[in-house]
Each structure stands twice: as C-alpha cells, then as structure tokens.
C-alpha positions as CSV (number, residue, x, y, z in Angstrom):
1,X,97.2,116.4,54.4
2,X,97.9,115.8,58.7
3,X,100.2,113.6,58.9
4,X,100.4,111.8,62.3
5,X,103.3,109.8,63.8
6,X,101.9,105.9,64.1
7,X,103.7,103.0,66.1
8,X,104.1,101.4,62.7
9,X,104.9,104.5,60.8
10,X,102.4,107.5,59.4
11,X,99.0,107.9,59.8
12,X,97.9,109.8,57.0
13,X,94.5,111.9,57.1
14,X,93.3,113.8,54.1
15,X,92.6,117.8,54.4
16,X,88.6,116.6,52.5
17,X,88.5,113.9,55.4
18,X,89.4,116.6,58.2
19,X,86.7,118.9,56.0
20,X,84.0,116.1,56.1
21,X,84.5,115.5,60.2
22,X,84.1,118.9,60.7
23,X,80.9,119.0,58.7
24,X,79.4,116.2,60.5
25,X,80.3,117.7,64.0
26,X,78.6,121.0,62.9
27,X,75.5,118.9,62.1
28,X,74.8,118.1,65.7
29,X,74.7,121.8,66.5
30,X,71.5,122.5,68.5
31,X,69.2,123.9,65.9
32,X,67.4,126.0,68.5
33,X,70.3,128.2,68.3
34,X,71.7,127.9,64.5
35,X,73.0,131.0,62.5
36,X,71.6,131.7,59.5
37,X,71.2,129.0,56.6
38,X,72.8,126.2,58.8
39,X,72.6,123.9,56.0
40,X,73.9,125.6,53.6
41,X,77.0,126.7,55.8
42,X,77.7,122.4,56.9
43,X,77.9,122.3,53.0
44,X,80.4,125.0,52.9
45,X,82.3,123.5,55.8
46,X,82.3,120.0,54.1
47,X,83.9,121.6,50.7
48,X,86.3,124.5,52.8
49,X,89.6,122.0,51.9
50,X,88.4,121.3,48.5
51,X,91.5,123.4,47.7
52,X,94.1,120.1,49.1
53,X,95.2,117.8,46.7
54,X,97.3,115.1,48.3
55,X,97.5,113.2,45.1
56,X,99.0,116.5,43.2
57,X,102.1,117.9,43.9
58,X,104.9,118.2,46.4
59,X,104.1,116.1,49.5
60,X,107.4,115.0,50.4
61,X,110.8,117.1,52.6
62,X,113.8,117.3,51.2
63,X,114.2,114.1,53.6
64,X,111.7,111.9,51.8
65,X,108.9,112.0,54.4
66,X,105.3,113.4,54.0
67,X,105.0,116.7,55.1
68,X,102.6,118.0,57.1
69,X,100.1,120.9,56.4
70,X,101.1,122.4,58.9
71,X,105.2,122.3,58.2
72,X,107.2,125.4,55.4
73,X,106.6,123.8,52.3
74,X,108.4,126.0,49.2
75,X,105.0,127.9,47.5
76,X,105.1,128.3,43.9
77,X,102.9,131.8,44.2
78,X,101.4,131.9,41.3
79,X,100.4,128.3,40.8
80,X,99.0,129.1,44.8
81,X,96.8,131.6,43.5
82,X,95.7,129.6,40.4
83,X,94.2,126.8,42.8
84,X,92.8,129.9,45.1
85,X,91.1,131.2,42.2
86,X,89.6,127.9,40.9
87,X,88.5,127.2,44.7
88,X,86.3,130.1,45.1
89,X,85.3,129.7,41.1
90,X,84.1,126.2,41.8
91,X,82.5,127.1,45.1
92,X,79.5,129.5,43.0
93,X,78.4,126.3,41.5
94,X,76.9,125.1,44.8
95,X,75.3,128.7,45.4
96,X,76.1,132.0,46.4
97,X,75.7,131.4,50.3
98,X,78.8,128.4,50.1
99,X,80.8,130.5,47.5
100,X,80.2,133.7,50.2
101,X,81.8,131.3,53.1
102,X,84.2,129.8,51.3
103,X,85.4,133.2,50.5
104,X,85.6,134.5,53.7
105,X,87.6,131.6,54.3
106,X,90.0,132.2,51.7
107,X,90.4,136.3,52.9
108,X,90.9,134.6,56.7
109,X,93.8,132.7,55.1
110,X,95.5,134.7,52.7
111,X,95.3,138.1,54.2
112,X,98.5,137.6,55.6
113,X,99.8,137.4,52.4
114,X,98.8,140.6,51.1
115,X,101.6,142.9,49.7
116,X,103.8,140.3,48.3
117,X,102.2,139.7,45.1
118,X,100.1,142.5,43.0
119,X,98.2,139.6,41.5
120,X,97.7,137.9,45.3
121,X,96.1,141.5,46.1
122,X,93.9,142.0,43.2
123,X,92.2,138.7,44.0
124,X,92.1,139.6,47.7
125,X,90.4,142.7,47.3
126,X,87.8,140.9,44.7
127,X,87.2,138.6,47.5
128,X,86.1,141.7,50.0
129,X,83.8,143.0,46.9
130,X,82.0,140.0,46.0
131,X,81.5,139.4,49.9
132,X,79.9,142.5,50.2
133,X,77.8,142.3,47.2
134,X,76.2,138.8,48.1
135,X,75.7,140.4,51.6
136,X,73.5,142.8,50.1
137,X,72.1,140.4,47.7
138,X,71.1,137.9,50.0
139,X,69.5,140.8,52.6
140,X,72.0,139.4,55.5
141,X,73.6,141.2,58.2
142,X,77.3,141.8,58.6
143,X,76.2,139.9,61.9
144,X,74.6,137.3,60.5
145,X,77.8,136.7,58.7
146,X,80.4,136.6,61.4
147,X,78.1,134.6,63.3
148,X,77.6,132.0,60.1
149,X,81.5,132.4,59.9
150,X,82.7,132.1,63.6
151,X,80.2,128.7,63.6
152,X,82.4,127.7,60.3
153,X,86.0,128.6,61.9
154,X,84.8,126.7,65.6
155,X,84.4,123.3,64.0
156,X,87.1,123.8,61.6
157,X,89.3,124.2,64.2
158,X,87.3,121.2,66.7
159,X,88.1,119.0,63.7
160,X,91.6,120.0,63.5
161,X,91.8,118.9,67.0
162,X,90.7,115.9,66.7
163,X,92.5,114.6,63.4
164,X,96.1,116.3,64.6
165,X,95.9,114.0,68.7
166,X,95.8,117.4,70.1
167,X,93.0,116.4,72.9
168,X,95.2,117.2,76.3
169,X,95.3,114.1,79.2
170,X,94.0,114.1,82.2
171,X,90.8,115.8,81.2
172,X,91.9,118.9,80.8
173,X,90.3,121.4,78.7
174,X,91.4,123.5,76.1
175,X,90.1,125.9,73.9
176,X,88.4,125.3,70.6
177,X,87.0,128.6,69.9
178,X,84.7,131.7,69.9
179,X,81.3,130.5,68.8
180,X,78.8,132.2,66.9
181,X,77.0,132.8,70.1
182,X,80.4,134.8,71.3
183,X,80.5,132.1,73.9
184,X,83.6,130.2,74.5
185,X,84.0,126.8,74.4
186,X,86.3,123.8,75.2
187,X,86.5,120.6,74.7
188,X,88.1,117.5,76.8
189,X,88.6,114.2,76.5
190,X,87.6,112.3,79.5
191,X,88.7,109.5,81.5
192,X,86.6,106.5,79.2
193,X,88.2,108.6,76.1
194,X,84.8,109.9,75.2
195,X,84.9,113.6,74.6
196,X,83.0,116.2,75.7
197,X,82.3,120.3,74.5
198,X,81.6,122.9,77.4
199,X,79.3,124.3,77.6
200,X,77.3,121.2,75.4
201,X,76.2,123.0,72.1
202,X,74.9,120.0,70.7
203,X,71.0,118.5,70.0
204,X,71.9,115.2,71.1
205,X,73.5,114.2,74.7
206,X,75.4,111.7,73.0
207,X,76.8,111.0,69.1
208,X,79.6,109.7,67.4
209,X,81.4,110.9,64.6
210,X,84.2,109.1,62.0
211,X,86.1,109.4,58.7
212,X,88.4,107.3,57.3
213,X,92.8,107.3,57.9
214,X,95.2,105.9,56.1
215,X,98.1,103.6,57.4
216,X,101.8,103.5,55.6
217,X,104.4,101.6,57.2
218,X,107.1,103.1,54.5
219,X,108.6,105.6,56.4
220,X,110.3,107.6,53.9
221,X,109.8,107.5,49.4
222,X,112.0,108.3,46.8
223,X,109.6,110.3,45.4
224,X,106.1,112.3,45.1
225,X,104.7,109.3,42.6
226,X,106.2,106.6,44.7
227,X,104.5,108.2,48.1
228,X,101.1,108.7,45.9
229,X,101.2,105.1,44.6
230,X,101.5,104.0,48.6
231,X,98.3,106.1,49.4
232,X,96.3,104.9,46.9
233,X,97.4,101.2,48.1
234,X,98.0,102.4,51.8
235,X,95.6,99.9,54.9
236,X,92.2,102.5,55.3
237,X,90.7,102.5,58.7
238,X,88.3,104.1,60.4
239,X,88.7,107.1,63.3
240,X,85.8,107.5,65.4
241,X,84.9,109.9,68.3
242,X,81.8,109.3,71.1
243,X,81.0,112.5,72.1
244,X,78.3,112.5,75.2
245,X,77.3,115.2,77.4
246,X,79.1,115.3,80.6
C-alpha cells in the first residue's frame, strides 16, 4: 500500500488502485504511436500489483503505524516466492501476452534478489525461459518487447508519482521515464495544479484521471486485524488529476 501523511492522519492508497491509475493513464497514449498489442499490455499494467494484499499480512511497524511499500518490512522468503509464483500462475489465465509482461515485471523486481535463495533462482531463471518461449511463440521481436515493457515501466512509475505527492512546486519538471519511443519524458505540475507530460504523448489535449483513497484518522493500531477492520470502515474519496496539454 502508499501510505501518505494527511492533515488528519493517513491517506491510504491501495497498490490495485495505483495499478488501475496507471492503466487509465496508459489508455490516453496516442495510438498513432502504440507498441505492440496496446490493449493487451493496459491489461497487464492494470493487474502488475495484483501481487499486494493490504488486507493480508503484516502492514503495521514495530511502532503501530502502516507501513509504506516503500519502507524494510521483515520478508518471510519463501512465503514471498509462494505469492510470486501464484502471481505469474494467475497472470496465464488472461493470456500469454499479460502473463509475458507480468513476468518481465516480476524478473525487473526480483533480479536483485538472485543468489540468496536456490528456490528464488530456480523461479527466476523459469521466468527468462518462459519469456523467451512466448517471444518466439507470439513471432515478436526482443524490440517489440522492451518497447511494450519500457511503455509498462513509464506509467508505472507516472502513477507512482502521482499517488506518492512526488509532483515538484513551482513547475518544475522531473523525470518519469525512458518511453518506448527511447524518448524522455517529464512531467510538471503547473501553476492551476493541472499537470502536464513533455513532450505530450497523449491522444487527447486534455483528460482527467481518478481512483479512489482512503482516509484514517487512527494514527497508530494495536494490531494487523484492528488496522484492516479500519480500512474496510476507513472515509473513501476520490483523487483526481486534469492533465491538459501545455
């Protein structure tokens, strides 16, 4: 989950949530200039953080306060790899073009962790085969799928942006990514809090985009089941984001 600081206490977004902005941003892509099966890919995109279950296991610190994807969070390996596994299991049921994404985006994560678990590298290396064996089965470049990939990883990360309050003041630009057209872009918030991508990839010259946030004015829980009984009870509101063409 991305957990934000609120005036009242946390604004809590779910990792599907940040998955489903991300999906909608990618849908706005200008389709003159899509990589291969867009459609297919936005699906993979919307299902990438199917592997986040706020609602199932350890969400708290050793303080009592929800932690953050993004802070150390004590990994049980092997029950890591079990919900790795069943990620890229489930993923084939939608087709071998979302299960082909969703494992390159399980290699892009856990790579790192290579060498520290014999049964974390036996399902790495199973990753890299079945990659290569739907590349061949679906006649598609290694191009085409670094292209498909980089689009995947850019509005990953643009959705990241948004969800975590990272847009910089001032209108000043920072980097989202390496697009699939090896083009950089940036995006910035400007002065009417509209935001803007440069250069403008999109098929409109102005949308908006939403998901849903949750709002808890408990600042800390006893427990996991306490701080899962106040999300499921927790004040839902809507974030939304104008993006125009500047």
């Amino acid at each position: 989950m991305i957990v934000n600081q609120h005036e009242e206490g946390w604004e809590i977004i779910y990792h599907r949530a940040h998955a489903l902005l991300a999906a909608q941003l990618a849908g706005h892509w200008n389709k003159h200039d899509s990589p291969v099966r867009l459609y297919e890919t936005i699906a993979a995109i919307s299902h990438h953080d199917d592997l986040e279950r706020e609602w199932d296991g350890k969400q708290l610190s050793p303080l009592g306060i929800p932690l953050d994807f993004t802070l150390d969070k004590s990994i049980d390996e092997s029950e890591s790899l079990k919900k790795l596994k069943e990620m890229t299991e489930t993923a084939r049921y939608r087709g071998r073009w979302v299960a082909f994404m969703i494992s390159k985006h399980m290699s892009f994560l856990n790579e790192a962790r290579r060498g520290q678990l014999a049964e974390m590298d036996k399902f790495l290396d199973e990753q890299l085969e079945n990659q290569e064996k739907w590349r061949k089965e679906l006649k598609l470049t290694k191009k085409d799928v670094e292209d498909a990939y980089a689009f995947m990883q850019m509005f990953d990360r643009l959705s990241l942006i948004l969800c975590m309050k990272q847009l910089p003041e001032d209108q000043c630009a920072l980097e989202i990514a390496i697009g699939p057209d090896k083009q950089r872009y940036d995006v910035v918030k400007l002065a009417d809090e509209k935001v803007t991508v440069k250069p403008w990839c999109f098929e409109e010259k102005q949308f908006t985009v939403n998901i849903d946030a949750c709002y808890l004015t408990q600042v800390q829980f006893e427990n996991d089941g306490e701080f899962t009984k106040a999300l499921k009870s927790a004040k839902v509101e809507p974030l939304e984001w104008t993006f125009v063409k500047d």
